[in-house]
N, C-alpha and C positions, 0 to 999 in steps of 0.2 A: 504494500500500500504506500502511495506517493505520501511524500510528508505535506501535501498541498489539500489531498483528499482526506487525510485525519484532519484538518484542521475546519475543514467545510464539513464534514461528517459528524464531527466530536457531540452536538448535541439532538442530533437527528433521533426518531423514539426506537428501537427495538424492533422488529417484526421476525417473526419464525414463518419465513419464507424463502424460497429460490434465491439468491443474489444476493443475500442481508449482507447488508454490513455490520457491525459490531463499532458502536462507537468510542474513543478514545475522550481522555480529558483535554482536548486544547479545542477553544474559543476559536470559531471563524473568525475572519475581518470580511464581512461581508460587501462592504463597500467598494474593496477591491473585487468583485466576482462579476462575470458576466453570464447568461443563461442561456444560452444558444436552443431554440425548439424547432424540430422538422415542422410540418404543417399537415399531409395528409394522412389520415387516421392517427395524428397526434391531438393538434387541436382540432380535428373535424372526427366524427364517428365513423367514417370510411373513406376509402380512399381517394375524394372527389375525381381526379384526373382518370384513373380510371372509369366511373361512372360518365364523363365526358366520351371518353373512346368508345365504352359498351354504346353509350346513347347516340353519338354522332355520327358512327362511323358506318359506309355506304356497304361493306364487305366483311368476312372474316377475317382477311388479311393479317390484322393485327396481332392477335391469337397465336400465330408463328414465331413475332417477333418476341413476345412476351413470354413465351416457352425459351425460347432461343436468349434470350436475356437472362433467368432467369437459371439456366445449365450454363451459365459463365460464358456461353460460346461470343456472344456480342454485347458493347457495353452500352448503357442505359443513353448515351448520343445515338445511337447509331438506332437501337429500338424504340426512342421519340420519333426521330425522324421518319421512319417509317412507318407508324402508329399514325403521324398527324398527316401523312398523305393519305391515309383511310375517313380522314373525318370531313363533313361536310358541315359549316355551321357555320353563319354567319352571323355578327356582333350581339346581334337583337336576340336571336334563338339562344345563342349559347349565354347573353345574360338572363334570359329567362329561367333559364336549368338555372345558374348562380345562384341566382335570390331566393333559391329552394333549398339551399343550404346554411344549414345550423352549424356556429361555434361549439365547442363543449363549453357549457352553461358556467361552470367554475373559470373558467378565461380571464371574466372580467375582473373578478375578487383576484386572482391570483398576480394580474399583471400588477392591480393597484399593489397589494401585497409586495412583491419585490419593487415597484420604485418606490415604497415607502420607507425600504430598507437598504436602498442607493444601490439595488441591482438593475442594470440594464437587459431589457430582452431583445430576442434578438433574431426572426427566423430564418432559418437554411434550409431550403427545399428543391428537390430534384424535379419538381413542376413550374409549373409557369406565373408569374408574378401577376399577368394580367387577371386569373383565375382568384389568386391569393386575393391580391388589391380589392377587388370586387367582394369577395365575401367578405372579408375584414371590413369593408364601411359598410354592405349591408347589415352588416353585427352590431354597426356601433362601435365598432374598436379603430383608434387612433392611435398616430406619434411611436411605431413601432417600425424599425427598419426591413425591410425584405429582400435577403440576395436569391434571387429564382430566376433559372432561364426565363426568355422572354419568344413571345411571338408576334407577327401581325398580319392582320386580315389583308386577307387579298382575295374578292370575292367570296366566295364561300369556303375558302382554303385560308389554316393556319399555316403559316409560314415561320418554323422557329429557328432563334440564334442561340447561343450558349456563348455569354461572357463570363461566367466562371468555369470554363473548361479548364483543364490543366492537358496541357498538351504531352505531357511528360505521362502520362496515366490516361487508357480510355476507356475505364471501367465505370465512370460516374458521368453525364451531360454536365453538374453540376458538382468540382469538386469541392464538396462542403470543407475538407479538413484545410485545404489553401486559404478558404476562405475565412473560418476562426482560427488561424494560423495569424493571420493580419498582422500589420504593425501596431492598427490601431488597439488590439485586443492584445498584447503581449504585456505581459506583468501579469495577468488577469486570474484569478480562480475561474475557471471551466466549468460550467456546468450543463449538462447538455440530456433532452426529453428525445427521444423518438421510438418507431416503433421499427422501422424495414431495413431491407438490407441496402439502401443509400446509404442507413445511421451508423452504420458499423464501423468505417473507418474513422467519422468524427469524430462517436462515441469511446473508441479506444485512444482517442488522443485529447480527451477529457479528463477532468480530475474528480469528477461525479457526476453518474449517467442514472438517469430516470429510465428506464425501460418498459412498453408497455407490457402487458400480460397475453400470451399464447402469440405471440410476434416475431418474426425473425430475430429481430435486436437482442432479445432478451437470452433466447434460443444460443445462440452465438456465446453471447457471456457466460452463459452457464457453461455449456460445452467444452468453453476455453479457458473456465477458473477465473473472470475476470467479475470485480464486482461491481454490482449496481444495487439500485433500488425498484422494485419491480410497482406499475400501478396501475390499477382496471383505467380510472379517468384522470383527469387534473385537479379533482375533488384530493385524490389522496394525496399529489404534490402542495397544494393548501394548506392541510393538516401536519406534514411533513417540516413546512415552514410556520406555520402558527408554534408550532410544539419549540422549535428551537427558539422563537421569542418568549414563549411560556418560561423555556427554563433558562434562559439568559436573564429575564427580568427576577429569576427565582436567585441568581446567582449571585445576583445584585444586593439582595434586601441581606 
């Protein structure tokens, strides 16, 4: 265990599950901590981008690419690209499907929650930003930065770019770990929510991973001895963080 993850861990509660951690006596600085969250089937209940492809798309086509991605044979550039040449949608249809999408209801509590205790959020997603942006203000939720590929209509055809590719690696469209690698984010306590196997490389280059339950991510950690914190919603990362105020103000008195 990093001497960075006892120190974000130390007052976190106990759980007799998969991934526990076991907490140590030394106090976060939470102030230095940044929270890095995927977005689909993290803060959404499924996977929206796929429910796009299932619903837009004019063929099976996709189906292929997504087996084929999926058996390591091609990497998640290379299976967007060929996933959004099956989709037919244009800007009006595909924000109608958006606005049928729900936050996880804890979101809101949780972001206030961390900037109330001078953590920044922060999401990393191997989808598409326009998708992101969209549901995020039909949510109601602001002032949270998003690095997510990007696309643009052209007719009824998404057209995508990937500015966070790492060209050195074509396993991710989006490499997330380059990206909270940053300059801006260095010094930083790491902490980082997801659920798939985009999350895995960020995740092991975190100093505390939220993993969700029956998820790739999770799967992965367990399998390879690495530890996390496992959680059905963002309800239990809430509590998670409520607890280590409870007993910080306890440690106080």
């Amino acid at each position: 265990m990093t001497e960075r993850f006892r120190s974000v861990i130390a007052t976190l509660p106990i759980r007799k599950q998969a991934g526990q951690v076991h907490p140590p006596d030394i106090a976060p600085s939470l102030s230095q901590s940044m929270f890095f969250f995927d977005f689909d089937n993290t803060l959404t209940s499924f996977d929206v981008l796929d429910g796009v492809i299932e619903n837009f798309s004019i063929n099976r086509d996709w189906v292929a690419y997504e087996e084929a991605w999926r058996q390591g044979k091609i990497g998640s550039r290379q299976c967007l690209e060929g996933q959004l040449r099956c989709i037919r949608a244009g800007r009006q249809a595909l924000c109608e499907y958006l606005s049928t999408i729900d936050i996880d209801p804890h979101f809101q509590g949780l972001l206030a929650l961390l900037r109330s205790i001078g953590i920044n959020p922060v999401i990393l997603s191997d989808s598409f930003s326009f998708m992101i942006d969209f549901i995020l203000k039909n949510n109601g939720i602001s002032g949270i930065k998003v690095y997510a590929n990007k696309f643009r209509f052209y007719k009824d055809r998404l057209i995508p770019s990937f500015p966070y590719a790492n060209n050195l690696c074509s396993h991710c469209a989006h490499c997330k770990t380059s990206t909270l690698s940053h300059e801006a984010f260095k010094n930083k306590t790491v902490m980082y929510a997801g659920d798939g196997l985009s999350d895995v490389c960020p995740a092991c280059h975190a100093d505390i991973v939220f993993a969700k339950k029956n998820c790739s991510l999770l799967k992965h950690f367990i399998e390879t001895g690495r530890e996390c914190l496992a959680f059905d919603d963002l309800g239990d990362i809430v509590n998670y963080f409520r607890s280590m105020q409870n007993s910080s103000a306890a440690a106080c008195r």
